[in-house]
Steps between C-alpha positions, in 0.01 A plus 500: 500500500828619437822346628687551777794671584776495706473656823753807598458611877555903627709559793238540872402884483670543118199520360310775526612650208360236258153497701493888404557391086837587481671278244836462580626202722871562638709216513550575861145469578492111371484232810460199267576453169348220274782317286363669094653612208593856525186696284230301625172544712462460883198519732648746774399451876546668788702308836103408570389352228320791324491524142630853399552439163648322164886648372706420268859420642869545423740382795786742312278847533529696777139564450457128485080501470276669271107432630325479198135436649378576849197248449433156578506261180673459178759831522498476081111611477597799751800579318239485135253660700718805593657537112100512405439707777813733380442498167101571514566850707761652203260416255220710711789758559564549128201451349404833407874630506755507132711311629638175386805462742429407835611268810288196533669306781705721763651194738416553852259776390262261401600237716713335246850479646764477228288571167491817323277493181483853253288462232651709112243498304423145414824352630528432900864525675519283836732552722578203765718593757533208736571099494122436572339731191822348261386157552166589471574727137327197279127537720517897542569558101217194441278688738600856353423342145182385623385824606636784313573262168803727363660504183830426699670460823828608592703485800747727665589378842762756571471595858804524750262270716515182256909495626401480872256201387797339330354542165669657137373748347228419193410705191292372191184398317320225722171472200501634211682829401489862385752627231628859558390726718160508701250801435303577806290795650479684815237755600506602074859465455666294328871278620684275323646207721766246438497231724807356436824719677310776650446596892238392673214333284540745240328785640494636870134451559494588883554839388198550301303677698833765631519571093166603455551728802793665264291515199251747740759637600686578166364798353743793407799287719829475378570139598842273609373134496840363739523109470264474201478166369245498205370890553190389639514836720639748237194362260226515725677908606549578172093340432363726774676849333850514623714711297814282447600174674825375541612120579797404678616077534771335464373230295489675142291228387212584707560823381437422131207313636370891658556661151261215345285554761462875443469446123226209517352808717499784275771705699695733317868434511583818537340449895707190561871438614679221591819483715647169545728543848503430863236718660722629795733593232230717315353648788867641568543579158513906425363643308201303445339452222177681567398713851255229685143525679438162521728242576423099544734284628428123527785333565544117501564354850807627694410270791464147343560330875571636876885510463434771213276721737788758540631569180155503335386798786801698383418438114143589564576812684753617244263443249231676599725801642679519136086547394418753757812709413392540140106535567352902481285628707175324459645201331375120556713239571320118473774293741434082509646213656452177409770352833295270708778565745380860506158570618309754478575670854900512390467643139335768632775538754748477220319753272449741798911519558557532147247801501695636821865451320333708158389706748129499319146558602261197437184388537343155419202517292422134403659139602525213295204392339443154480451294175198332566587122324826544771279433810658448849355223687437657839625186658880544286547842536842433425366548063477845546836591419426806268573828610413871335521845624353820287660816648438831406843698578538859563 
């Protein structure tokens, strides 16, 4: 029998949302609070007694709950249960697949609020973005070490989210460690990672399945990879035929990171080129350095919260209209957005006006393509914050 917990009581007819699986509990939906330690585990009630579910709790979040199990009994075999449960469906997903870099644990997406788990190889990265999953960092990496057994774990709790929980951010070797760089695969190709300073986890795995849409897509393209990190989608163009691909970031290291990238690939150098600058800059920039027929742009979030909402519509239109003014006839341009604030229904908008202002012709062929280890739990459809549009332009 496990022990009990504290009891936190939901507002009369604030509910609802919990008895649907939703995992966030607002701070203005609390009636009764029990007197605990910020971090810890509640058993959370409705105004008539009914158990809706156990939640870890920080008074200082504005999101002050995070249910992490919707059943009756101890909430820590649920929580194991769903990291199994989570870790068992990648391993059927990549079983038959070359790939060796994947998403294990996606948060909410697996019912897991406030862990994210990617597996490099045979080194796992965890994430932990709220007070709850920090204070319980000792029994996930136990339970991760359990299962998986990896040669090392390392942690790089990073997220904008760990400030509104009142927490620093964290980077280094939690057991064991891995000197140098990290040599992983993905669909046959090969990346090197560094998990120490880079974006992200070290690679932007949510986009796996958009670059293999590229790498069909490649073939006899001249390509502008805008906002290119490592080169993940100037490789995987440049893999699938493209004549020449050009990278544009302005983070020069990730740049060097692309050249290794193309190398440890077999791509002549001759098809590569590297421009470290702003991409708004580039895209303004005449003459270019090559005429384009494919252009990418993945840009990091312009809308990190709702107060940036305007300024990160007029960056996203301009960005995309710079694109569609240099696009021939017949040319592709892949468009993302990885802006929670922005959803699907309003990037369209915004690509739509900057086709109107380039006064172009375009037709969606394809929307984002889902990774499948980033599932969206149907209950939190606030995960699915990614984004893509592939337009054919006339």
């Amino acid at each position: 029998m496990h022990s009990t917990y504290p009891t936190l009581t939901i507002k009369p007819d604030l509910d609802v949302h919990l008895k649907n699986r939703h995992h966030a509990i607002f701070v203005s939906a609390v009636d009764r609070i029990p007197k605990v330690e910020d971090g810890s585990i509640v058993e959370v009630k409705s105004s008539r007694g009914e158990f809706l579910c156990y939640a870890t709790w920080n008074s200082k979040a504005y999101i002050g709950g995070r249910a992490i199990s919707f059943e009756q009994g101890d909430p820590m075999v649920s929580l194991k249960k769903n990291i199994e449960q989570a870790i068992k469906m990648r391993s059927a997903l990549f079983a038959k697949e070359d790939t060796t870099a994947y998403r294990l644990i996606n948060a909410e997406g697996d019912g897991i609020p406030g862990l994210v788990v990617d597996r490099y190889g045979d080194v796992i990265v965890i994430q932990l973005t709220t007070l709850g999953m920090d204070r319980l960092r000792s029994w996930v990496c136990d339970i991760l070490t359990e299962i998986l057994k990896p040669k090392a774990i390392f942690e790089k709790s990073q997220s904008p989210a760990r400030k509104k929980e009142g927490l620093e951010f964290v980077e280094g070797w939690v057991t064991g460690k891995v000197e140098g760089v990290l040599e992983v695969r993905e669909r046959g190709l090969t990346y090197l990672i560094s998990l120490e300073g880079s974006q992200k986890t070290g690679l932007f795995l949510d986009q796996r399945e958009m670059r293999g849409l590229v790498r069909l897509l490649g073939e006899n393209r001249t390509v502008l990879d805008v906002c290119s990190y490592v080169g993940g989608f100037s490789l995987n163009a440049l893999m699938g035929g493209a004549k020449c691909a050009d990278a544009v970031d302005y983070d020069s290291l990730a740049l060097t990171r692309a050249e290794e990238h193309m190398a440890r690939n077999g791509i002549p150098k001759e098809k590569f080129q590297k421009f470290s600058m702003d991409a708004f800059e580039f895209l303004r920039k005449k003459p270019l350095a090559h005429p384009y027929d494919f252009i990418i742009l993945d840009p990091p979030a312009f809308a990190k919260r709702s107060s940036d909402l305007e300024p990160a519509k007029k960056a996203y239109t301009d960005l995309n209209r710079l694109a569609f003014g240099i696009l021939p006839s017949g040319g592709l341009l892949l468009t993302c957005s990885c802006s929670y604030q922005i959803n699907p229904e309003l990037f369209q908008t915004i690509v739509f006006h900057a086709a109107k202002q380039a006064r172009r012709s375009v037709k969606i062929l394809s929307r984002h393509r889902q990774a499948l280890d980033h599932p969206v739990n149907l209950f939190h459809p606030e995960g699915d914050y990614l984004k893509s549009l592939l337009l054919w332009v006339e």
